[in-house]
N, C-alpha and C positions, 0 to 999 in steps of 0.2 A: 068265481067267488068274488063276492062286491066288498070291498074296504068301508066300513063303516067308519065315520068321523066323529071325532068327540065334539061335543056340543058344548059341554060343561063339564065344570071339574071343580072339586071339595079344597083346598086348603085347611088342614089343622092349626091356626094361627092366630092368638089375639095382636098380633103387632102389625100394626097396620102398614109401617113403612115395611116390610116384608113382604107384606102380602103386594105391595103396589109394585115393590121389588120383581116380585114372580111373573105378576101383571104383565108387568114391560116385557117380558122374558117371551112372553105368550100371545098368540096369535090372537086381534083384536077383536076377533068373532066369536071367539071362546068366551063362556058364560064364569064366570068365578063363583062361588061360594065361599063361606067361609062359617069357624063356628058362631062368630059373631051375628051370624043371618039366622042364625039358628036357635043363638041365647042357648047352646051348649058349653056348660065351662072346661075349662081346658082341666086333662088332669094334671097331677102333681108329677113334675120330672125328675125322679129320684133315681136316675141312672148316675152312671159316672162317667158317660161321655156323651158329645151330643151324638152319635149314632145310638146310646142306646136308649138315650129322648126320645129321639126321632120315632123308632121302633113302637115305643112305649105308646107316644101318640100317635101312631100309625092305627097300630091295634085298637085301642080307644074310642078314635071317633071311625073308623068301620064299624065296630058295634054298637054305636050309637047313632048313626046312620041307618040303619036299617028294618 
């Protein structure tokens, strides 16, 4: 069985220094995305922490992705 490699990969993020953040974190061949590429708005984080942000916009721009 052959390992396939990610090519590229989605960030849910208008903050750009985060996202450059993630960037650096990330192997320079890797293609970034983000919703800004996409002029998707982020939704509203009405959780009460940031895991359940996070969560909240996890689910979000998957469905809106696709």
């Amino acid at each position: 069985m052959s390992k396939k490699k990610i090519k590229e990969i989605f960030i849910g993020s208008n903050n750009k220094g985060k996202l450059k953040e993630i960037a650096e974190l990330l192997p320079k061949k890797l293609k970034i995305y983000s919703n800004l590429d996409f002029k998707i708005p982020s939704p509203k984080e009405t959780g009460f922490s940031f895991q359940e942000n996070s969560l909240l916009k996890a689910k979000y721009f998957c469905k809106k992705n696709k």
